[in-house]
NURO-646431 format. One record per residue (C-alpha): residue number from 1; z, y, x; residue in one letter. Coordinates in Angstrom, 2 decimals, always signed. Layout:
NURO-646431
[NUM [Z Y X] "A"]
...
***
This chain:
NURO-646431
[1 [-42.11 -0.08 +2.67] "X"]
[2 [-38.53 +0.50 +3.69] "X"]
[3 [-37.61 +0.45 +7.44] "X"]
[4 [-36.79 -2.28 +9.48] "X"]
[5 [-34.28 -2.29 +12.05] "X"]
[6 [-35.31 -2.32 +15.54] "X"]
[7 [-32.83 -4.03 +17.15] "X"]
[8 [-30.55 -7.13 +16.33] "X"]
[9 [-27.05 -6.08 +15.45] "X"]
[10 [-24.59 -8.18 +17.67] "X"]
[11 [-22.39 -10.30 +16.69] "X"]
[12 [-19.68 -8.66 +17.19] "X"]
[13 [-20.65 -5.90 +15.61] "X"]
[14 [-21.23 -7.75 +12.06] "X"]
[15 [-17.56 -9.11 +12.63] "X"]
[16 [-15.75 -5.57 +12.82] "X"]
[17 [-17.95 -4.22 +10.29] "X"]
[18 [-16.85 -7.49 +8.17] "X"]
[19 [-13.31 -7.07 +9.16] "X"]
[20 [-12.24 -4.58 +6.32] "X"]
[21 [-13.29 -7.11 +3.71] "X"]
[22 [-10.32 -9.13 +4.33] "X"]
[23 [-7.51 -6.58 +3.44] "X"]
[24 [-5.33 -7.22 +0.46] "X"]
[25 [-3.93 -4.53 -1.70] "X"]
[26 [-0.19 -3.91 -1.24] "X"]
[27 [+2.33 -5.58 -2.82] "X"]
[28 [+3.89 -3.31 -5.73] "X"]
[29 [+7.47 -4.61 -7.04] "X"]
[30 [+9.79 -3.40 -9.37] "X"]
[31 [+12.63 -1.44 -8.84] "X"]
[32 [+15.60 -3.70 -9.61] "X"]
[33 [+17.97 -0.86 -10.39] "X"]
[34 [+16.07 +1.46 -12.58] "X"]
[35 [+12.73 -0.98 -12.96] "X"]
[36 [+10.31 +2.08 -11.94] "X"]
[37 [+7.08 +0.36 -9.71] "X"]
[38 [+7.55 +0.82 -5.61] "X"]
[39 [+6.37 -0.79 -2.87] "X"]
[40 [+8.03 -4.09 -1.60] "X"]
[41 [+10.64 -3.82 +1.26] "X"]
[42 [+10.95 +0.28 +0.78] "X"]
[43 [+13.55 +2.30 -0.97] "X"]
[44 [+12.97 +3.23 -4.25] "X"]
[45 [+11.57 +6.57 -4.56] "X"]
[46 [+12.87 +7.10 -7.66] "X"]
[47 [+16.24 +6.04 -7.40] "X"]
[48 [+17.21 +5.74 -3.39] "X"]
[49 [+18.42 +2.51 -3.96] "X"]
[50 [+17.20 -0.83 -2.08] "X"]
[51 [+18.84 -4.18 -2.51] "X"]
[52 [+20.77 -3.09 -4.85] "X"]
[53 [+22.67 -0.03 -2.85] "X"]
[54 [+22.33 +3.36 -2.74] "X"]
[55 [+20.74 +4.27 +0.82] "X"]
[56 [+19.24 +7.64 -0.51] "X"]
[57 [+21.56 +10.22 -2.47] "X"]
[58 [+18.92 +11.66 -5.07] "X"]
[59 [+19.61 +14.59 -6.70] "X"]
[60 [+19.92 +14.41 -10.65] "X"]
[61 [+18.20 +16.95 -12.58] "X"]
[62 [+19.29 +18.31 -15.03] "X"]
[63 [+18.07 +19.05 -18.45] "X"]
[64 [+18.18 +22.33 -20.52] "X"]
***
């Protein structure tokens, strides 16, 4: 037979065990300048811009 707890786990401690089953993944958007996926309210990674300006000067590579 498996064992049995000995004790009764509180109440509270069923609550902040339960607590991380309420989270919700993050909200992924995308990029309105260049359409690549970021997260919502952040500057694009891939592009610097947000809201349609350029707060982050990205560096353009260059092929060849």
């Amino acid at each position: 037979m498996p064992p049995h707890p000995k004790r009764k786990h509180s109440k509270g401690r069923r609550n902040r065990r339960r607590a991380q089953d309420g989270l919700t993944p993050r909200a992924i958007v995308a990029c309105s300048n260049c359409g690549e996926m970021r997260l919502a309210h952040t500057v694009c990674p891939n592009c610097g811009y947000y809201q349609g300006k350029e707060v982050v000067e990205m560096k353009k590579e260059e092929k060849g």
